[in-house]
Backbone as numpy.savetxt, mean C-alpha at the origin, in Angstrom:
# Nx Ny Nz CAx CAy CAz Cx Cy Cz
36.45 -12.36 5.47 35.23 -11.95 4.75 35.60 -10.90 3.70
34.75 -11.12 2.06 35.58 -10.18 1.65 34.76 -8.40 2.04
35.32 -7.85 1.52 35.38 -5.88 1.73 33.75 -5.95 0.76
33.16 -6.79 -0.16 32.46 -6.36 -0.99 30.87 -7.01 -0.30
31.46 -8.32 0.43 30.18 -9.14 1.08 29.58 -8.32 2.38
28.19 -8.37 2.01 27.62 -7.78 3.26 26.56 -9.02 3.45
26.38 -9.07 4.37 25.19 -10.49 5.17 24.22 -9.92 4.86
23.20 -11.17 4.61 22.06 -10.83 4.26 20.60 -10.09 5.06
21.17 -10.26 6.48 20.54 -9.44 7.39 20.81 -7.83 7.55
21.89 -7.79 6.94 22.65 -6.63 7.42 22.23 -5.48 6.09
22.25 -6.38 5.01 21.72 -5.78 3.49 20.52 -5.21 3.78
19.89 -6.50 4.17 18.17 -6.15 4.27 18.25 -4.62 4.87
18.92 -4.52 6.35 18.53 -3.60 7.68 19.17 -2.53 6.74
20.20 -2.24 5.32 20.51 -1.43 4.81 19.14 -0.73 4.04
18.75 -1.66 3.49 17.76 -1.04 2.43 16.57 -0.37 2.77
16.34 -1.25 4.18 15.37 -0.53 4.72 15.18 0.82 5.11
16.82 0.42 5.80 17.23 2.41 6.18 16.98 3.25 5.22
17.58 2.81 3.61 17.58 3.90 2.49 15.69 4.13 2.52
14.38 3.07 2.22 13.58 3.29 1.96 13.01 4.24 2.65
13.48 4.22 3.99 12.29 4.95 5.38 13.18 6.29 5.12
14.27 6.61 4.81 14.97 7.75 4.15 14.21 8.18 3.26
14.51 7.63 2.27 13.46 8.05 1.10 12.16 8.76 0.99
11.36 7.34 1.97 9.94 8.08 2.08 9.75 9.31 2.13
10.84 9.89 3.48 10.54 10.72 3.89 11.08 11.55 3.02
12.34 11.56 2.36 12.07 13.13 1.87 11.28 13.22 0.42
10.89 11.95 -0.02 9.58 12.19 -1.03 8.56 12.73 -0.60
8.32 12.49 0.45 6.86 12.95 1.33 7.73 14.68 1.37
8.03 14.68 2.05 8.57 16.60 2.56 8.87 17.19 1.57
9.83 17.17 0.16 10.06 17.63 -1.07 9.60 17.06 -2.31
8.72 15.98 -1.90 8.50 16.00 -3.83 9.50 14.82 -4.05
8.85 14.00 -5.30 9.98 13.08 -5.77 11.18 13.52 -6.12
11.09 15.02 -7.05 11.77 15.93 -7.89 12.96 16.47 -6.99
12.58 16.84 -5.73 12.93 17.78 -4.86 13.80 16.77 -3.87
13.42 15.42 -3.73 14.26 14.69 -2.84 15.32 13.86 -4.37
16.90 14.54 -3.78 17.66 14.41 -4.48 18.19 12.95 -3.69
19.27 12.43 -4.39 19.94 11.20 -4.09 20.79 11.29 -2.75
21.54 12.70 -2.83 22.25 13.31 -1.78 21.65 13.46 -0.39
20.25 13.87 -0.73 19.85 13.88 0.41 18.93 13.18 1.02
18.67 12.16 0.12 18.21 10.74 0.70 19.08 10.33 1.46
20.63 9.81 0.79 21.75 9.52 1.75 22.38 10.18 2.70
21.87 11.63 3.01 21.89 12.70 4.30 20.92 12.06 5.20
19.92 12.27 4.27 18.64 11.30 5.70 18.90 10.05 6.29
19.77 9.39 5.32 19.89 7.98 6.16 21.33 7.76 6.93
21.80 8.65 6.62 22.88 8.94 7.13 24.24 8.25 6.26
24.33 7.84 5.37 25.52 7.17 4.46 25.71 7.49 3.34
26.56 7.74 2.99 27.25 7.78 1.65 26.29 8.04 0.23
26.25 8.67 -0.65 25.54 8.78 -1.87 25.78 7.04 -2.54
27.09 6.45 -2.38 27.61 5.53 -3.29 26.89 4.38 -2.22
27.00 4.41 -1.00 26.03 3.18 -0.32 24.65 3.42 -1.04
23.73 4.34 -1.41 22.73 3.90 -1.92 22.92 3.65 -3.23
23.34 4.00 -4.49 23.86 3.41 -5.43 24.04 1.88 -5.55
24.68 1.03 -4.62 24.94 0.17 -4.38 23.58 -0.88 -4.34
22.70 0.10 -3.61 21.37 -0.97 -3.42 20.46 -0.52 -4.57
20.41 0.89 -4.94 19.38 1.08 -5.93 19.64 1.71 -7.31
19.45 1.48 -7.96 20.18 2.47 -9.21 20.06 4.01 -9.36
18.61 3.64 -8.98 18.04 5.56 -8.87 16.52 5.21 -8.14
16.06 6.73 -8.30 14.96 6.81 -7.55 13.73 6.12 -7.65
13.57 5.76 -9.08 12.63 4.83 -9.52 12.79 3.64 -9.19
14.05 3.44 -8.91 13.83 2.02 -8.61 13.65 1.65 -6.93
14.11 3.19 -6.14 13.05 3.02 -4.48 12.27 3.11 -4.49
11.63 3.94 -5.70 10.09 3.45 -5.66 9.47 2.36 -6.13
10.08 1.63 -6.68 9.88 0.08 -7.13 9.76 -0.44 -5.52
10.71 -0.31 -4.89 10.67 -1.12 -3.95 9.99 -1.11 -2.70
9.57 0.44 -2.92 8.46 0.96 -1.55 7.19 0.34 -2.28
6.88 0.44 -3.27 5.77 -0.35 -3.93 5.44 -1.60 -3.87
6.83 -2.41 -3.84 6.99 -3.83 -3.87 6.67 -4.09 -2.07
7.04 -3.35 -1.06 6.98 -3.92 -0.05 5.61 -3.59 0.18
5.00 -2.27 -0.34 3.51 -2.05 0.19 2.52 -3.69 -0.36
2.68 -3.53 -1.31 1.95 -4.60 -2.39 2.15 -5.84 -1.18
3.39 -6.66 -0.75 3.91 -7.79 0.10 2.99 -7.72 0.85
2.49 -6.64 1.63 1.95 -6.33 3.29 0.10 -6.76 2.61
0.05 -6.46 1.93 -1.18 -6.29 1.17 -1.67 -7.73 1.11
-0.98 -8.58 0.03 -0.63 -9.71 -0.37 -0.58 -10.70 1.17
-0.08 -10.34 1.73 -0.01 -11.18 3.32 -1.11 -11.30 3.92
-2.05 -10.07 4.09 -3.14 -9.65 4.65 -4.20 -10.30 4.00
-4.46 -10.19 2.51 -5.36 -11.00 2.05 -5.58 -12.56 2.17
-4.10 -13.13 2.33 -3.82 -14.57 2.47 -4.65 -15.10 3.42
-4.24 -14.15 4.48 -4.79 -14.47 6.07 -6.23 -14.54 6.02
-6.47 -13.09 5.62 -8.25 -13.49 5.90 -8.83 -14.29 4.65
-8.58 -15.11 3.72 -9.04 -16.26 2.92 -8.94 -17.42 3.86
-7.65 -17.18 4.42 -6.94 -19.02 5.61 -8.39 -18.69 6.61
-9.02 -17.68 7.09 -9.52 -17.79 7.99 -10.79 -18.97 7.95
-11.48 -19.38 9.14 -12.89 -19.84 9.43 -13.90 -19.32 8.82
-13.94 -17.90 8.88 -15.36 -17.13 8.46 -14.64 -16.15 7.55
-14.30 -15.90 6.62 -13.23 -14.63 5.63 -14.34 -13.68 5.63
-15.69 -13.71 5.69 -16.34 -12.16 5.82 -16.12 -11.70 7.26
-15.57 -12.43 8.48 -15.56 -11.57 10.03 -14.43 -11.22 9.95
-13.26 -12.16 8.80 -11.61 -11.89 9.25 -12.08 -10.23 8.26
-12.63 -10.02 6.89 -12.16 -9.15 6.69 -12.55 -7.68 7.22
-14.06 -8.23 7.64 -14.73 -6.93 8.56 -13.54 -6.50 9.89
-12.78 -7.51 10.13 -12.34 -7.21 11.58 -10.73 -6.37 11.06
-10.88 -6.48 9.99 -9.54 -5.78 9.59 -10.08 -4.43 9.42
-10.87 -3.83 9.20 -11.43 -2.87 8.75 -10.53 -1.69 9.37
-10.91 -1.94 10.83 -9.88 -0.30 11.54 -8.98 -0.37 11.52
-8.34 -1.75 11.07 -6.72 -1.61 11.13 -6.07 -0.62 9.26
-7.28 -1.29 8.74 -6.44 -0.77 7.24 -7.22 0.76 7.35
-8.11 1.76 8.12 -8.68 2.70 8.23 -7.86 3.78 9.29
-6.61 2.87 9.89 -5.63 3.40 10.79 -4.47 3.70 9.62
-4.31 2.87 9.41 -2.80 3.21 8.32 -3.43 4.10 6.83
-4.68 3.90 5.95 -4.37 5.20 5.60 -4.98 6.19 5.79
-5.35 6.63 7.08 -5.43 7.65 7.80 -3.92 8.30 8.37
-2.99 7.15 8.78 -1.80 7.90 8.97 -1.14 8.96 8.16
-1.07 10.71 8.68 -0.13 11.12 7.70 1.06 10.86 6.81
1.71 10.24 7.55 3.34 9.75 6.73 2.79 9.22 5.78
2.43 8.41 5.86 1.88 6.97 5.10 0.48 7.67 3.69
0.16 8.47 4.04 -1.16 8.93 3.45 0.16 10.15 2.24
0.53 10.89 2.99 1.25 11.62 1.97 2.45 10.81 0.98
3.13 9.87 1.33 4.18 9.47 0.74 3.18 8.31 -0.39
2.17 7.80 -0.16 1.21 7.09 -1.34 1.00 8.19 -2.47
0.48 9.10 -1.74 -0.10 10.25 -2.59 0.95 10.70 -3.59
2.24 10.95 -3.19 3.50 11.40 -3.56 3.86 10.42 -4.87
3.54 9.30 -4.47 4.22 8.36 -5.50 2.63 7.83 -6.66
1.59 8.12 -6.40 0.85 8.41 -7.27 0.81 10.03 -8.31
1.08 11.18 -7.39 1.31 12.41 -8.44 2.39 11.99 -9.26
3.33 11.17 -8.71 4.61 10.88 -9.28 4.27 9.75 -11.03
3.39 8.74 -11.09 2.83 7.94 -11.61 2.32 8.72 -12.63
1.06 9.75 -12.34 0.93 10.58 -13.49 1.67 11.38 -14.31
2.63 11.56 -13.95 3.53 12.45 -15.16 4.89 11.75 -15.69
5.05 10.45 -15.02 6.29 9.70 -15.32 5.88 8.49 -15.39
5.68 8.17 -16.82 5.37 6.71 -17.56 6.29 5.28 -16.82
7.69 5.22 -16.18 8.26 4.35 -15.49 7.50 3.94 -14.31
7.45 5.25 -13.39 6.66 5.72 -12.38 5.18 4.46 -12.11
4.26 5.38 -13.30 2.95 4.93 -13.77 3.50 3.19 -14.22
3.77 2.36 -14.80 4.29 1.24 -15.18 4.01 0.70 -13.69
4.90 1.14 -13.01 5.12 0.18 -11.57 4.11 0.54 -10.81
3.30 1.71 -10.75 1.90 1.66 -10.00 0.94 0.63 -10.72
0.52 0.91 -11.76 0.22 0.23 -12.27 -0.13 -1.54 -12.30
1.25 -1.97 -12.35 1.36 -3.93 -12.19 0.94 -4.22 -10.67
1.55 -3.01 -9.38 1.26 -3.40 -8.59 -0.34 -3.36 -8.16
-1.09 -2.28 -8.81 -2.33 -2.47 -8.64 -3.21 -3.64 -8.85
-2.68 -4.22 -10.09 -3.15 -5.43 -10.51 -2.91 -6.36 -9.96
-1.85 -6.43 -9.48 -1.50 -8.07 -8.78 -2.45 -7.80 -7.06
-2.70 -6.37 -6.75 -3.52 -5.95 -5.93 -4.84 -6.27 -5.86
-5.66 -6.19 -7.03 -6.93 -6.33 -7.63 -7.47 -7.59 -7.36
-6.45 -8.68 -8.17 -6.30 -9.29 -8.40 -6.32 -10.68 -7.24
-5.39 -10.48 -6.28 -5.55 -11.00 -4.89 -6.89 -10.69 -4.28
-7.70 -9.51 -4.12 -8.59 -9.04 -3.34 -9.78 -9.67 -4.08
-9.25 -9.91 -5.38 -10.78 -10.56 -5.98 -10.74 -11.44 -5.56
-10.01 -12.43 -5.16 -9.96 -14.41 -4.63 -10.92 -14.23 -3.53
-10.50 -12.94 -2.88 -10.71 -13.13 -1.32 -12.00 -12.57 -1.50
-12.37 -11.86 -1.98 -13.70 -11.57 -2.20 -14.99 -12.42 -2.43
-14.26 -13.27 -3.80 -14.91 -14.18 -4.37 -15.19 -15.49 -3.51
-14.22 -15.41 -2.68 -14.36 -16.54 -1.63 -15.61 -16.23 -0.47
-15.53 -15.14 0.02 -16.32 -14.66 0.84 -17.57 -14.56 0.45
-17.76 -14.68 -0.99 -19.35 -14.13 -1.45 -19.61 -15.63 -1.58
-19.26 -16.88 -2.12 -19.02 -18.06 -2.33 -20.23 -18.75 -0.83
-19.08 -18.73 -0.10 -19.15 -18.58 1.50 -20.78 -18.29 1.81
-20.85 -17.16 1.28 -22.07 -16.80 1.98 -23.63 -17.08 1.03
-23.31 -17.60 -0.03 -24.20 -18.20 -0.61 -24.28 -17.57 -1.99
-23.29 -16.69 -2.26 -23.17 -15.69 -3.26 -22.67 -15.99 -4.69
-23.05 -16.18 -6.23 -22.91 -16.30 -6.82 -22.29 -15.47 -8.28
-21.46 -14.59 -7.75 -20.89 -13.67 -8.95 -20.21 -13.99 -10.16
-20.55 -13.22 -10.87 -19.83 -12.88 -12.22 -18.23 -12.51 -12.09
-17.22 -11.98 -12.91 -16.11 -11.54 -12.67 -16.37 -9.92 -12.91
-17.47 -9.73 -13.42 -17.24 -8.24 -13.38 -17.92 -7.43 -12.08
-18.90 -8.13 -11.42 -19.61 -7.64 -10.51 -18.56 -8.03 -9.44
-17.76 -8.94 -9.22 -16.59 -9.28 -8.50 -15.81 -7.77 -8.52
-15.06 -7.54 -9.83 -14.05 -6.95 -9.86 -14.66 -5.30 -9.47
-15.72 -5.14 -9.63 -16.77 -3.61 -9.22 -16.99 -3.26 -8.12
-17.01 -4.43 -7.56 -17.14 -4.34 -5.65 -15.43 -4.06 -5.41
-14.46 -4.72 -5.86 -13.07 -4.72 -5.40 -12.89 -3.04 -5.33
-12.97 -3.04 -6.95 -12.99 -1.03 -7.15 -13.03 -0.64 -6.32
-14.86 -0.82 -5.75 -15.83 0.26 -4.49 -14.80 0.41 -3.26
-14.68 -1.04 -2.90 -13.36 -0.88 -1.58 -12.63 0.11 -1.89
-11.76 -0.63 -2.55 -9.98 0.18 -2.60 -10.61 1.87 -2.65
-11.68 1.72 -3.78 -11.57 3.66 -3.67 -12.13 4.07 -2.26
-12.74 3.53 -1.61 -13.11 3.76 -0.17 -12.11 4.38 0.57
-10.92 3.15 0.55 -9.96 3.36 1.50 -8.85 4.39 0.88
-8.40 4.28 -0.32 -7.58 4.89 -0.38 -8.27 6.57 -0.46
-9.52 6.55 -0.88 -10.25 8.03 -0.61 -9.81 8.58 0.71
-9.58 7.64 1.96 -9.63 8.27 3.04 -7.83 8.97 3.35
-7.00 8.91 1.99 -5.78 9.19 2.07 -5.89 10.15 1.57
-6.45 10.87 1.17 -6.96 12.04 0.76 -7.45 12.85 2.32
-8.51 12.39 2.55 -9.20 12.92 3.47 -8.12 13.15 4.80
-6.92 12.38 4.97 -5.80 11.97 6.06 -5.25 13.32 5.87
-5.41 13.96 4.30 -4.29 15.07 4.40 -5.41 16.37 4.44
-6.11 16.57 3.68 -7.08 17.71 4.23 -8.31 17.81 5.15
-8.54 16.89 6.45 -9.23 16.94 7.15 -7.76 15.65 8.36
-6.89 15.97 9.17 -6.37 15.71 9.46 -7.12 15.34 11.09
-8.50 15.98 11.21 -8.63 15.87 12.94 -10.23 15.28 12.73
-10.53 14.62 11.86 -11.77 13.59 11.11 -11.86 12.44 12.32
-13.06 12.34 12.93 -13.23 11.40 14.09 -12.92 9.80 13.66
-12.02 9.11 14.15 -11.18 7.40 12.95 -12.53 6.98 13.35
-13.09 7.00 14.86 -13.80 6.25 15.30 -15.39 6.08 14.52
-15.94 7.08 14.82 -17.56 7.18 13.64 -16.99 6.64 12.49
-15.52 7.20 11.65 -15.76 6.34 10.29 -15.24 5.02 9.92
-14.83 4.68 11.10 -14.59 2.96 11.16 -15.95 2.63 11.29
-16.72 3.31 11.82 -17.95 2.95 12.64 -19.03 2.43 11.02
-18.72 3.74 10.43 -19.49 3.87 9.11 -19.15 3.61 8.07
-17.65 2.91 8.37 -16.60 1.91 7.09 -17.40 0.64 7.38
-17.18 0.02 8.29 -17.77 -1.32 8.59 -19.28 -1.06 8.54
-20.28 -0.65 8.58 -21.63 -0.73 8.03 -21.52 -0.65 6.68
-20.67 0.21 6.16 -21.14 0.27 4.43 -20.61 -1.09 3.86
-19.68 -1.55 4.14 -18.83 -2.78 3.66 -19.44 -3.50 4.14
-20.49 -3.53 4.94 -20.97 -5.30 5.28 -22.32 -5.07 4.95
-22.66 -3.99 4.03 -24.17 -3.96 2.97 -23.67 -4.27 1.36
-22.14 -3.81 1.27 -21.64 -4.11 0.18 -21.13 -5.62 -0.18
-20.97 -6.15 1.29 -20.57 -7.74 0.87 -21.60 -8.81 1.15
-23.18 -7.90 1.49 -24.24 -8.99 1.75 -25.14 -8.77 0.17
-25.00 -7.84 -0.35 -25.95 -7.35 -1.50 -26.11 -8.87 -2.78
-27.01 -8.86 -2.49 -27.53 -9.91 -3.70 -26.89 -9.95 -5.13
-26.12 -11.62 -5.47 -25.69 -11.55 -6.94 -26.22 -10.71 -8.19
């Protein structure tokens, strides 16, 4: 085998290591503040093993972006494949009200959005991924209103998509300065508002 080939399982289980490295010391120091060195301290290897997988920091954040966006993209698939896509997506509700409620997860988004505003590369790749974000959630939307007898426009489509996402990602906010916020009442009061928002008349 040569010295340069690494298997493709073995690559993957590399990159992953560097990302969950990463996260973290973007989350604890700042994009600015988590240097290359000590990304590859956190993951335990070499400065030149991450080199190898990423060029620089922008481009782990390309790829923490790219995998968030994937998970996203998967999730929507599912509840369109479903029987009823307004119960699959109501029933997702506490699961996507668990993750960004999670701290890790709530600060390292946040991190790479402050990061977006002051660095045009940054902003670029938040950016496309939002859209191809939008973009998916409108099908599934549009399907669900379809479904239920619902007749929309693309802009009253794309206005409801907005209302969500700022819902949820509002609560990544709320994850970091109200850290002991009951999940339960506001799953309770996520799923009532979202199922007045996806019955409301064309």
């Amino acid at each position: 085998m040569r010295p340069d080939f690494v298997e493709p399982s073995r690559a993957e289980a590399r990159r992953a290591q560097i990302l969950a490295a990463a996260g973290d010391c973007f989350r604890k120091h700042g994009f600015h503040g988590a240097s290359i060195a000590l990304i590859s301290k956190t993951a335990g290897m070499s400065s030149g093993h991450i080199y190898h997988y990423f060029e620089n920091k922008e481009a782990i954040i390309s790829a923490i972006v790219a995998r968030d966006l994937e998970r996203f993209l998967t999730l929507t698939a599912e509840i369109r494949s479903a029987c009823n896509v307004r119960e699959a997506m109501l029933a997702r509700v506490a699961e996507g009200i668990n993750d960004c409620l999670d701290q890790a997860t709530a600060g390292l988004k946040l991190e790479i959005v402050a990061e977006a505003s002051r660095n045009p590369h940054v902003a670029q790749i938040v950016h496309e991924a939002d859209r191809v974000c939008r973009e998916s959630f409108a099908l599934t939307m549009r399907d669900m209103r379809r479904a239920s007898g619902h007749q929309d426009d693309d802009q009253a489509i794309d206005a409801m998509v907005e209302v969500v996402i700022a819902m949820f990602e509002g609560l990544q906010i709320r994850a970091i300065r109200n850290p002991d916020l009951d999940r339960g009442m506001v799953s309770r009061l996520f799923q009532s508002t979202l199922r007045d928002l996806l019955d409301q008349p064309a």
